[in-house]
N, C-alpha and C positions, 0 to 999 in steps of 0.2 A: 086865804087872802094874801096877795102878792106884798102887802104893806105888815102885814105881821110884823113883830119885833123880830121875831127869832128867823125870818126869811130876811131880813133885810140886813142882820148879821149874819146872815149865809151868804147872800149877796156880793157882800161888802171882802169876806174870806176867799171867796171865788177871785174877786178881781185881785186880791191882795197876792194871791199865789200866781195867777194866771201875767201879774206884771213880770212878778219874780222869772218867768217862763218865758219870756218875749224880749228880742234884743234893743225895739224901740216899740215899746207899748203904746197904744193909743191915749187909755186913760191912768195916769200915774196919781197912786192911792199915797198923799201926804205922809209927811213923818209922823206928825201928830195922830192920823187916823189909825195909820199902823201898829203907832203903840198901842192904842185905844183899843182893834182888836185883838191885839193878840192878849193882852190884858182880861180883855171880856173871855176869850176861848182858854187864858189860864185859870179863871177864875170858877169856869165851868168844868175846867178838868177831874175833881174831883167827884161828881157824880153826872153821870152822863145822861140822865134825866132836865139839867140845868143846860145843854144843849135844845134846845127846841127842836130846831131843823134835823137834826141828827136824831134826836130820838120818838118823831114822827115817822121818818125816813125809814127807823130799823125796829121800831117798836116787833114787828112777827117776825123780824129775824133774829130779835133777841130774847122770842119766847121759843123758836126752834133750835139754837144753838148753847143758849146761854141762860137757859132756865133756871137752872141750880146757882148762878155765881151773885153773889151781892151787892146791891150798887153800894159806892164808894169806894174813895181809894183811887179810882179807873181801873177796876177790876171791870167792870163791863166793857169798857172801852178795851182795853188788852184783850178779851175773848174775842167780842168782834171782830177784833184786828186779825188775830187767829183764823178766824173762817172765813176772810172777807173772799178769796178764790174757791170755796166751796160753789159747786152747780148752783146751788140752790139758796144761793144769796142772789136777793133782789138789787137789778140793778141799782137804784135808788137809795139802797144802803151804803152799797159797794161808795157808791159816788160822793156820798156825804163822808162815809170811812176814810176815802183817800184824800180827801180835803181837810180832813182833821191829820192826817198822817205829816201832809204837806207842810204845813202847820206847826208840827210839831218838830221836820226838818228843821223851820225858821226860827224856832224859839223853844228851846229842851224844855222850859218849865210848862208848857205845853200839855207834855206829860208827866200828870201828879209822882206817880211812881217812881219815875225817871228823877225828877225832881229831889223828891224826900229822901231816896236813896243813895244818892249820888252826892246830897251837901255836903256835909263833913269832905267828903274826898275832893270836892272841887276848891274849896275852900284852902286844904290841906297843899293840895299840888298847884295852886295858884293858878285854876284855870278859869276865874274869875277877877283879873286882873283890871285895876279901875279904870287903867288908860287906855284901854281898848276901847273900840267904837262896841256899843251896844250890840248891833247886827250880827256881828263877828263872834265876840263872845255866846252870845245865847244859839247861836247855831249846833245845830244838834251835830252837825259833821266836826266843828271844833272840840266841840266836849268829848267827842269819840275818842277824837285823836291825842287827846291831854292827856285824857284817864291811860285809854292802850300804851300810849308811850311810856308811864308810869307804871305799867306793867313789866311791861318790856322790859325797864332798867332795874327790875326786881323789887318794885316799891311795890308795898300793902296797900291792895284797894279791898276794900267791903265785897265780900261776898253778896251781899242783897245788888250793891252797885253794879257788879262783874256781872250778875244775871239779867239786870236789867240791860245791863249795853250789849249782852248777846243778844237778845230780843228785839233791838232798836239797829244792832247788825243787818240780821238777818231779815229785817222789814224793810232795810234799804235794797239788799240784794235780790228781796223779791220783787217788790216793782220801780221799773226804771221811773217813773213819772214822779218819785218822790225828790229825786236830784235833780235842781232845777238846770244843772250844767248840762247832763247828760240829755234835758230835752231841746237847752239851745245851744249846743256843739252837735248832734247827733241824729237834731231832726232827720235832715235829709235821708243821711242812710238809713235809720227804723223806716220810714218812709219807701224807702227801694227796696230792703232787702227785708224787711223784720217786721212788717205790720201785721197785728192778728196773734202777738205771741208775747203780750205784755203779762199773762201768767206764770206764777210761781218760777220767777226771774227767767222765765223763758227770753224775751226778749237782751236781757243784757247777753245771756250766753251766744245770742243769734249775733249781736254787735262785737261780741270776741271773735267767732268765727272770720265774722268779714274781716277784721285787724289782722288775725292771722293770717289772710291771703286766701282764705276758700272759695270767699265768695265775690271779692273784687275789690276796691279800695277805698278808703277810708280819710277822712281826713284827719290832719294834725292836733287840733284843738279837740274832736272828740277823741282819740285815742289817749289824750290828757286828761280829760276829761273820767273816760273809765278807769286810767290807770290812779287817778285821785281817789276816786269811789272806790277800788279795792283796797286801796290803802286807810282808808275811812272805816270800812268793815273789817279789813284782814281775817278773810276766812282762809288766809293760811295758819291760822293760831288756832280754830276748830272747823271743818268742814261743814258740820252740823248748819253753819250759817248760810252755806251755797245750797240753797234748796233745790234748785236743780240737779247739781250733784250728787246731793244727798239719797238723792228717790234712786236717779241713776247707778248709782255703786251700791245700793243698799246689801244685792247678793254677792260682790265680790268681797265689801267691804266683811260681810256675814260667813264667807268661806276662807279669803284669803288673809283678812286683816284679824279674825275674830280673838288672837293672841295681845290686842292691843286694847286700852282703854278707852271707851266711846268719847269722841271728840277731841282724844290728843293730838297733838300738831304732826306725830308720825304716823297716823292713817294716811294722810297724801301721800308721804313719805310709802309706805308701804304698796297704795295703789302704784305711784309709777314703777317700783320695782315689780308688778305684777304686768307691767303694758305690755303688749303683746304676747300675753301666754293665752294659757286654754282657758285660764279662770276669767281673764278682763273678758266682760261683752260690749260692745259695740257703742253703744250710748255712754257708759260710763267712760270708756275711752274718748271718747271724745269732749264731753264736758273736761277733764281732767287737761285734755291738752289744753283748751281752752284756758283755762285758770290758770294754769301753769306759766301760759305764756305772756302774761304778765305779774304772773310773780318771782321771774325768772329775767324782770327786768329791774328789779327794784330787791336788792338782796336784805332789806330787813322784813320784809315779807313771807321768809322761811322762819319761822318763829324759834325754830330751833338751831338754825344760822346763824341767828343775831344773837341768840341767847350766849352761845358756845364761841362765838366771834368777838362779839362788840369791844373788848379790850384788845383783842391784833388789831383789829379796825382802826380803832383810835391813836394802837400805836405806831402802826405801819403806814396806813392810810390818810390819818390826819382825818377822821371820819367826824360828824355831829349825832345830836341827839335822834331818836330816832325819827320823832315828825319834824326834822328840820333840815334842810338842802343844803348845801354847798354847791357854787357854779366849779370850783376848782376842784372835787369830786365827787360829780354826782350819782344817781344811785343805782345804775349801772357800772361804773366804772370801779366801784367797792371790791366788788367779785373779783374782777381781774387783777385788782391789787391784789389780795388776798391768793389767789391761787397762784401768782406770780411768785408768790414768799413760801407756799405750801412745800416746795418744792425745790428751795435751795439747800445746798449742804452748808455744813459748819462752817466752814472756810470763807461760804461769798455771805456769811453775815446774818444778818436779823432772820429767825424764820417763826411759824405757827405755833402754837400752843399746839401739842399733841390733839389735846379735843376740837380744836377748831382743824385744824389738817383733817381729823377723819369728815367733817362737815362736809370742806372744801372738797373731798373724793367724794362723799356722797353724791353731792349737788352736781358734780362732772359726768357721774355714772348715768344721772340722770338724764343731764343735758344732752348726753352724746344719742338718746335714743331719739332726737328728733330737730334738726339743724335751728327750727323755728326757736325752739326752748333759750338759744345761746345767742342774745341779742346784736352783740359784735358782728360774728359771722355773717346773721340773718342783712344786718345791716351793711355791712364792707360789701356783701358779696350776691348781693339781691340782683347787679347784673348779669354775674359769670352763671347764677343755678339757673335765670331764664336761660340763657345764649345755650352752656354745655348740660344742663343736666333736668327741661323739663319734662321730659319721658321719663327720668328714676322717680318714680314715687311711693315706689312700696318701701318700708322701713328700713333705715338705716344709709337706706342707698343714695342719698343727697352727699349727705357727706364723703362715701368713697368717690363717688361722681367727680367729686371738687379735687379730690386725692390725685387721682389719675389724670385730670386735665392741669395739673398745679402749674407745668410750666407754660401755661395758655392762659392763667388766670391774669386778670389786674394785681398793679403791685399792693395794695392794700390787703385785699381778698388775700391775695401769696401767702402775705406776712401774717395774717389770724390762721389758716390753713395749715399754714410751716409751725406756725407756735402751737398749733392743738396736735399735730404729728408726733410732733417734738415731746410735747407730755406724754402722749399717750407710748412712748416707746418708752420710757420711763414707767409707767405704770399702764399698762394695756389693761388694767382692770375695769379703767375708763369707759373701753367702750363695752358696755353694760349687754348688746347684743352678742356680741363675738364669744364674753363670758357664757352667757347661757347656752348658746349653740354646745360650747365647748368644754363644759359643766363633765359629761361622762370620762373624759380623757383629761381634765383637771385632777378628778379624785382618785384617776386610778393610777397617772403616770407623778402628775406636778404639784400632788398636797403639799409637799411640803415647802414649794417655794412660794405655794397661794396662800399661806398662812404667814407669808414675812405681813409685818406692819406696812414696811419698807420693800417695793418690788423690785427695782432698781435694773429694769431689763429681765430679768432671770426667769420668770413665767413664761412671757415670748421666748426666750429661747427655748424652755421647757417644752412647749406645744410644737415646735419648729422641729426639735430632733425627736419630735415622736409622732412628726404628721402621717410616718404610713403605720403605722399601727391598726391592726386590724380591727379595734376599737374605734379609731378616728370615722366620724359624718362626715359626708360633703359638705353641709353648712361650714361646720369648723374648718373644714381644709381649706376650702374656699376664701374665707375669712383670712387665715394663715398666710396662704398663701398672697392675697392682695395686700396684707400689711407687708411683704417680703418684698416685694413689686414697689412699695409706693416707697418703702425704707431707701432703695438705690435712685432715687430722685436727688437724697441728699443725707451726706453721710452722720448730719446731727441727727437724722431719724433712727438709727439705730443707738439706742443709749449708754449699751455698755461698750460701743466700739468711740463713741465720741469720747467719755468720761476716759478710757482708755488710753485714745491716741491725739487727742485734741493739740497737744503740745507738739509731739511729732508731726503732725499735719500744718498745723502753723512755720515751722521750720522748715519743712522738707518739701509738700506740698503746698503753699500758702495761696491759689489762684485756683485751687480745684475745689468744688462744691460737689460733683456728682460724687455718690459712694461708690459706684464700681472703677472711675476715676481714681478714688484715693487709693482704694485697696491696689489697682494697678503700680501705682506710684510708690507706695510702702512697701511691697511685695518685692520692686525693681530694685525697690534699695538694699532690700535687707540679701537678696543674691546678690545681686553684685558685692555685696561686702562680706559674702560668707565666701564667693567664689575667690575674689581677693586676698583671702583669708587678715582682712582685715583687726588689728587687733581690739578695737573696741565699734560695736553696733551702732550706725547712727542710729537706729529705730529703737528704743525702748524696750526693754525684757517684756514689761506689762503690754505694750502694744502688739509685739509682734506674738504673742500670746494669743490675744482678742481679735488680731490678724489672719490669723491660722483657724480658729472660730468663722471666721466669716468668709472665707475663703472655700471652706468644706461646704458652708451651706449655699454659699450661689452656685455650687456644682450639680444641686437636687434638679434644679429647673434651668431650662436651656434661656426662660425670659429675663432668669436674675444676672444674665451676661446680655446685657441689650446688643454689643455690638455683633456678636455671634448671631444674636435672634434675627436683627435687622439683615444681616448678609444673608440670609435663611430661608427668610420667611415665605418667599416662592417656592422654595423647594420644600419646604413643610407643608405646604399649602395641595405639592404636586403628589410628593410620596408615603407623605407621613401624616396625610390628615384626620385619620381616627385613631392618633397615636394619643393617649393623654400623655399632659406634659409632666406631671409629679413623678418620680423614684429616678431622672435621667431619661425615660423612656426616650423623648424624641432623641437627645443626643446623640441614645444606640441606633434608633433608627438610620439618624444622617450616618452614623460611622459605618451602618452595615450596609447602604447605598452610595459610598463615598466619589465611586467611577462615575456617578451617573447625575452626582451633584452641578451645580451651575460654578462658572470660573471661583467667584470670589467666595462663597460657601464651601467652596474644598478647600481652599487656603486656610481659612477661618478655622473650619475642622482638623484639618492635619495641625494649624498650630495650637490646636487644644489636645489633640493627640501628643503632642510632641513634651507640652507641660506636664500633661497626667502622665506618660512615662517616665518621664526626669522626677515626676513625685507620685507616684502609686497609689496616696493618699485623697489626693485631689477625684481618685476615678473613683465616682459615685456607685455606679454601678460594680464595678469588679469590688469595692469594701462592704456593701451592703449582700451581694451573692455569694463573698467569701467570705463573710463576718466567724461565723465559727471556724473554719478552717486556718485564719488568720490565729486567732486565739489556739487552737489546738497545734500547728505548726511554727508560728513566728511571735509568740507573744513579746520575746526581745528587740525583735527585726526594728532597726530604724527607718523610718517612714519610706525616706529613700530608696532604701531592698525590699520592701516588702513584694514588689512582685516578684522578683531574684528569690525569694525562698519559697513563693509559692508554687514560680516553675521546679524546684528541687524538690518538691515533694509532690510534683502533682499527679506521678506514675505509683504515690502509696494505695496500700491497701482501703485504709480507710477514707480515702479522700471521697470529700461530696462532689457526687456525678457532675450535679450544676454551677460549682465551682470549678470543677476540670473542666466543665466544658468553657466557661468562660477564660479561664486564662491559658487553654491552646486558642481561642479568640483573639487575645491579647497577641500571644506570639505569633497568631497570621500578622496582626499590624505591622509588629514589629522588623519581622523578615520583609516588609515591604519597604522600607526603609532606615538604613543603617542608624542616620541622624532620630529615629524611634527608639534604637536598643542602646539607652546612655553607658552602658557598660561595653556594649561593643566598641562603641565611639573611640572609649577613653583609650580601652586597650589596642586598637587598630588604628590609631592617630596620626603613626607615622607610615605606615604598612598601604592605608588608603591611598593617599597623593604618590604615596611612590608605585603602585603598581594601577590605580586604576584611574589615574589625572584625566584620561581621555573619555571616560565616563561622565566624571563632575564637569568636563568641558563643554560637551554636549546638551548637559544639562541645563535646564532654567531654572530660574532661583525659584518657584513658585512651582514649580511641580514635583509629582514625587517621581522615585526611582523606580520603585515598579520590581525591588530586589538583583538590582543590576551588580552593586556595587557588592552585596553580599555575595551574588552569584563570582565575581571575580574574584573576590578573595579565596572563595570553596577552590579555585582553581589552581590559583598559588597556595592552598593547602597541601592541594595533590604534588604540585613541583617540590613540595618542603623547602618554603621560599620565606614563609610568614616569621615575624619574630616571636619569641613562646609565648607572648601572653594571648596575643593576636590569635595565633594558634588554638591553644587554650580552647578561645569564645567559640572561635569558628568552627572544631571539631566539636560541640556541644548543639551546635546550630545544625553542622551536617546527618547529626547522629538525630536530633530529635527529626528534623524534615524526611531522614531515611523511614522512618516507624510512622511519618504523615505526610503525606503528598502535596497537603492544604498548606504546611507552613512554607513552601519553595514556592513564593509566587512568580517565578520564573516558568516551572516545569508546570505550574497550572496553566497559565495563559496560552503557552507553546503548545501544550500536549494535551488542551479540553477537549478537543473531538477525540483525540485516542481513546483518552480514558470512556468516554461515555459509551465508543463502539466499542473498546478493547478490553476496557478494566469495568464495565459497570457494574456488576457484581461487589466486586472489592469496593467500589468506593462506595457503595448504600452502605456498606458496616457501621453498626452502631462504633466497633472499637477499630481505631485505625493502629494497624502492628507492622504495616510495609508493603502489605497486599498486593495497594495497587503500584507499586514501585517495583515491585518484583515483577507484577502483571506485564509492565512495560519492558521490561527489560526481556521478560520470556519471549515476548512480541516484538521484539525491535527488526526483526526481516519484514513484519507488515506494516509498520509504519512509514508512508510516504511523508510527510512533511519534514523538511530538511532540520527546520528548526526547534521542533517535536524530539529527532532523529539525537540532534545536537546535545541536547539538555540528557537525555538516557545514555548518552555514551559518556557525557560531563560525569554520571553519577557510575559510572563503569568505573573509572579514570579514581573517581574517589574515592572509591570501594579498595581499588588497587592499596591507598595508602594507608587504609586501618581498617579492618577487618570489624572493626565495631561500628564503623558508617555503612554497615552491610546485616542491617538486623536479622533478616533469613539464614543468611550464611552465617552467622554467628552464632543466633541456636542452634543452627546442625550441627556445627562444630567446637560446642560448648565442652565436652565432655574431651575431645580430644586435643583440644589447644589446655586443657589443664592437666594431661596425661604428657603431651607433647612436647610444650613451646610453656609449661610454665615461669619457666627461666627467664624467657625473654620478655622484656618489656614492651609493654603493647605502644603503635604510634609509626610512623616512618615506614608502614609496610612490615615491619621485621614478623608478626605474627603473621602474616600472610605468606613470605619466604618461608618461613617454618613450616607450614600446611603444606605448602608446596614440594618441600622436600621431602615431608614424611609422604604425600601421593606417590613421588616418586618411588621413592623404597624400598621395597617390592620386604623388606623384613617388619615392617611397620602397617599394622592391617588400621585402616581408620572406620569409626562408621561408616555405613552403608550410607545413611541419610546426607550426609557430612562428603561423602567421597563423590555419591551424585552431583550435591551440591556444587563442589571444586570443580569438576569435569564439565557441567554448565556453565561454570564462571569461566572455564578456560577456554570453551568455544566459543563466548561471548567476546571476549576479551580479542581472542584470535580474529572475528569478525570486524570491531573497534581497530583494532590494527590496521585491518584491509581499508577501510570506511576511510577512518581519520587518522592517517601519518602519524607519527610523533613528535611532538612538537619540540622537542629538549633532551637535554642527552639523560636527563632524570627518567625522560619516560621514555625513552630508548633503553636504559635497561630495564625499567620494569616489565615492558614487553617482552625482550630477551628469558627475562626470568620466570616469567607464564607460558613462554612456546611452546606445544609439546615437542619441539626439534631443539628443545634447549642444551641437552647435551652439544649435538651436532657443530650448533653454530659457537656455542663455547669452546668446545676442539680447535674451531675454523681461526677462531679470533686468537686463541693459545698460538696454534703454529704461524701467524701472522703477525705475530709481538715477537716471538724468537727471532725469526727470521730478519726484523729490524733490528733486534737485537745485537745479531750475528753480523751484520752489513754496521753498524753502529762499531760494529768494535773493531772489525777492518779497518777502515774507516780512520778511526780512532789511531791505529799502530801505525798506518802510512803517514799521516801528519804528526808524528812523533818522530817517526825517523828524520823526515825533511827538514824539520826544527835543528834535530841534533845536527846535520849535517853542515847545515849553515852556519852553525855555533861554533865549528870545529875549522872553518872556515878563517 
């Protein structure tokens, strides 16, 4: 009978809730009615038999479910509630269930339990305060919030109470229809995106989704709306209340969490540091983001945040209780205070409580695995990840996305992007991905700087000088590497070169922002004032320290020099494209294509060549390939010589093959131009302009020489023109290029078709001893090119003046210039006059090998005579002194000195006389 009592206060409860649910209801249920029922529905709370409509409604659901429980109390009532998403609840239960739930929303004493449990404590916390409007207080969402908060600030509530408002939680988060905000903020979208999925909070997680941006947009008032309702339940204080979630992670939470205790506030905690491994599945990952991302906007929602926090809060942030707002900071902007302070030193003032800094890192570590999580960001910056970064969306990769287009972003976006860079260089722990990638090469290289409390840079640089490690993953290098990239955007991104040099920058640099800028700028100063020999550094001991640090590592990769990269990057594109870029690789590449380079990539190159000469240290490649050899030969060597002693020992026994072979690399560079060999420079300073000006004339200031200027000098060796230290270099230069053909890049250009027809033998040799320089020289009747011809008789001419720039002739003649000519001091020719004299001899037997030798050299020579004139009366006699007619023409030249002599002294006697004659006059 539709007129029943007990239908007609069903009735009466339908429309009562169904107002509450409607933004202009049709028919509005009186004040006085309303009391009247919810009075009638308190009065029945206690045995749910005194319901009619309801216990009509569920009578066989409450003999299939709730057989054993007892009426009273709402002990039936709460079981129902329990099953009311069971299959096999009748709809008609279900319906009358959620109208008593509704119900109980509007007015806590509603439910008996809830009620008896909870007095003393509401009483206690004054969450029945008289001057409130009636509505307000009996709301079941108010009384959540009174009691939680009173948790929250460490206040005693009843355990019977605490159980009951987890129960009364986790009834709101499982169906959306009991919050009557969320069905009128939120119609719409359940309506678009989410209908069909009002079970076991199905639907709210489906209304998180769409907030987050998966499914499309949302409006303002329900995203308030939800974020109200989490904070009403706060199932970030036990997950157990997200039933969704709960089902969801049950296996993860059973394998990865199962060290924790069930329903502590660090299960969340624990699931996201599991997000993206092999343990999280699919579903539970995504509820979690979901939840996350709004309790990631309201920070007393980390229950262990707030816990660990709430006094920095209050005294950093000027923060309120916990269910109360501030417009001057609200509960987003908490976080940002707070991590703002995490992170200052002693010096700038107020910082964290130890236990709340580790929080602060927690919750970053967090954040950083998903851009959504970090409200600011998601917020500032929701135009630039549409425009630059909708294609990254596998993890992590929003955030580098924003990294890399930083100077393209808006200035808002910039400034959250600059300031999360900026931490994270400070503490790279942050980003929670990079860590796990880099997890195997943490433990084995950088334990012990991963174990500071305090990172303070030192892990990045850890992972940085051990990225080729043959331990290291791509993941991690990868990672490494883009944080090395995004750091020379701006020199605060690297933290211990800013904390370093921030003062000197301010001084000396104060308008430069980029990092490879400053390092330019701090580098310029500090030569110039060493080269000045300036007595005090304008740049700082500590900076130019952390200077030299940063300077070695933008030599690993050709892209941490963007101006280099950019002049390049066609020709990387051309010759070096499956070159990777980590250990220097492309660098070697462009250096070992340097002829074939484009204009402004060869300049670029050679004035990186010209740097890493002048400092040895700087060359990635040649300290990384001679690393042990460095140690085993120059462990004192100052940075500056270190290639100066590795040429001095690179003809040892024990030297490593792959180290000799690089630094006769080195010294092809080098012989290709003088301005490369800074020790030749220094000591030929004056010796250059005065004998080869017309060389440097011809020259362009942007090209190289090509070993012109070396080549002239070996010339004025031969004349014994040079000043001795001059000398010195160049006899070191002639003797090493005599024993390799490759370091004269002169005689290579000139004489490539010889040697390939003439010497290709010699030059395949693994070991180059002179082979193919003798080759040429045995061969000089078949060489047609003039200037092939030129360069082989240049090295005749040389040979003439020390017998040591003649490596073949020298071992022949080893055994007998130490029988013969040990007296004589080797240099000027004088050991080669010596050989010559003992050929002569005829009482002085020399080796056979040695005597061959000589009698080669002298036909040679004799042809160089014929060829090419003598240019100077130096090498007029040296030719004299190799003739085999040298007696002859020495007799010739004897009685033609007399004979001036003799006419001299005539001469002489007649204009003696004449004098006296006149005198006497």
């Amino acid at each position: 009978d539709a007129h029943s009592q007990g239908e007609v206060v069903a009735c009466l409860e339908k429309g009562l809730v169904k107002e509450a649910e409607e933004t202009d209801p049709r028919i509005q249920v009186s004040d006085q009615c309303k009391k009247a029922i919810l009075r009638v529905a308190e009065l029945s709370s206690d045995d749910f038999h005194l319901d009619r409509h309801l216990y009509f409604a569920c009578r066989d659901d409450r003999e299939r479910f709730c057989e054993n429980t007892q009426a009273g109390e709402g002990r039936v009532y709460k079981c129902l509630f329990n099953h009311k998403f069971e299959e096999s609840m009748s709809e008609k239960c279900r319906d009358a269930l959620t109208t008593r739930q509704k119900l109980i929303a509007q007015d806590y004493k509603v439910s008996y339990s809830l009620a008896k449990s909870c007095k003393s404590d509401l009483k206690k916390y004054r969450c029945n305060v008289e001057n409130l409007p009636r509505s307000r207080e009996a709301r079941l969402s108010y009384l959540l919030m009174c009691l939680e908060s009173a948790v929250h600030r460490g206040r005693q509530v009843s355990s019977e109470c605490q159980g009951e408002m987890l129960d009364y939680r986790r009834m709101l988060m499982e169906d959306f229809s009991l919050s009557p905000e969320i069905i009128l903020s939120c119609r719409g979208e359940i309506e678009h995106h989410c209908s069909g999925l009002h079970r076991k909070g199905r639907t709210l997680h489906c209304l998180m989704k769409v907030v987050r941006g998966e499914k499309g947009n949302v409006g303002l008032n329900c995203q308030q709306a939800l974020q109200t309702l989490i904070q009403e339940t706060d199932p970030g204080a036990d997950y157990r209340i997200d039933r969704a979630l709960n089902e969801a992670c049950e296996s993860v939470i059973q394998t990865a969490c199962k060290h924790i205790r069930s329903g502590d506030p660090m299960i969340l905690s624990c699931l996201m540091e599991h997000l993206y491994t092999e343990k999280m599945v699919e579903d539970c990952e995504h509820r979690l983001l979901e939840l996350q991302y709004f309790i990631s906007r309201d920070w007393k929602l980390d229950t262990v945040l707030y816990r660990k926090c709430q006094g920095d809060a209050s005294r950093l942030c000027h923060t309120h209780g916990w269910n109360e707002t501030s417009e001057l900071m609200p509960p987003g902007a908490v976080f940002s205070c707070l991590y703002r302070h995490a992170y200052r030193t002693e010096e700038q003032g107020r910082r964290l409580s130890r236990e709340c800094r580790a929080e602060v890192q927690r919750i970053l570590h967090q954040r950083a695995m998903d851009v959504k999580l970090d409200p600011a960001l998601q917020d500032k910056c929701m135009i630039d990840l549409g425009k630059w970064c909708s294609e990254k969306t596998e993890t992590g990769q929003e955030l580098e996305c924003l990294q890399d287009h930083l100077d393209d972003l808006v200035s808002d976006c910039r400034d959250i992007v600059g300031n999360l860079t900026e931490l994270e260089s400070e503490d790279i722990q942050i980003e929670a991905l990079l860590m796990r990638a880099c997890e195997p090469i943490i433990q084995t290289f950088c334990h012990e700087v991963a174990d500071n409390q305090i990172d303070s840079g030192d892990l990045m640089e850890c992972l940085i000088q051990n990225k080729h490690q043959k331990e290291m993953n791509e993941k991690c290098a990868i990672g490494v590497t883009h944080f090395q990239l995004v750091q020379m955007k701006d020199f605060r991104f690297s933290y211990k070169f800013k904390m370093a040099c921030k003062e000197d920058v301010l001084k000396l640099c104060p308008n430069i922002k980029k990092k490879v800028d400053v390092v330019i700028c701090l580098s310029t100063t500090v030569r110039n004032d060493t080269l000045q020999d300036a007595k005090e550094h304008r740049v700082s001991l500590k900076c130019r320290k952390q200077l030299r640090v940063e300077e070695l590592e933008m030599t690993e990769d050709i892209r941490l020099e963007p101006e280099l990269y950019e002049a390049c990057k066609s020709d990387i594109k051309n010759y070096c494209q499956n070159v990777p870029y980590g250990n220097a690789q492309i660098i070697e590449c462009l250096k070992e294509i340097k002829k074939q380079l484009s204009t402004r990539c060869h300049q670029k190159v050679f004035k990186l060549q010209e740097t890493e000469m002048m400092d040895p240290e700087l060359d990635y490649t040649l300290m990384r390939v001679c690393k042990q050899m460095i140690k085993r030969f120059c462990p004192e060597a100052d940075s500056k010589n270190m290639l100066q002693c590795l040429k001095q020992n690179k003809n040892s026994e024990v030297m490593d093959p792959k180290c000799k072979q690089m630094i006769t690399k080195r010294q092809i560079t080098q012989n290709t131009d003088y301005r490369l060999n800074p020790v030749l420079r220094k000591a030929c300073k004056a010796d250059i302009p005065k004998f080869c000006q017309n060389i440097l004339n011809r020259a362009k200031d942007d090209t190289e020489l090509e070993g012109q200027v070396i080549s002239c000098l070996k010339l004025k060796y031969a004349d014994q023109r040079l000043s001795p230290d001059c000398e010195d270099q160049i006899r070191v230069i002639i003797q090493e290029s005599a024993l390799d053909y490759r370091l004269d890049p002169q005689l290579q250009m000139h004489c490539s078709e010889e040697i390939s027809n003439l010497c290709a033998e010699e030059a395949a040799a693994q070991e180059q001893t002179g082979q193919v320089e003798e080759c040429l020289k045995v061969n000089l009747l078949k060489i047609k090119t003039e200037m092939c011809k030129k360069e082989v008789l240049n090295m005749l001419k040389e040979s003439k003046a020390d017998i040591f720039v003649d490596p073949v002739l020298h071992t022949a003649c080893a055994l007998d210039i130490k029988h013969h000519c040990a007296a004589i001091p080797p240099g000027r020719g004088r050991q080669m006059s010596c050989l010559m004299e003992a050929l002569e001899d005829k009482r002085v037997r020399l080796q056979p090998e040695c005597k061959k030798r000589l009698n080669d050299r002298i036909e040679m020579w004799s042809y160089a005579a014929k060829v090419a004139p003598a240019e100077g009366f130096s090498d007029l006699a040296m030719q004299v002194m190799t003739s085999p007619s040298k007696n002859y023409i020495l007799s010739v030249i004897t009685v033609g000195i007399c004979v001036l002599f003799l006419i001299g002294l005539m001469c002489g006697r007649i204009t003696k006389r004449v004098t006296r004659e006149l005198k006497d006059r």
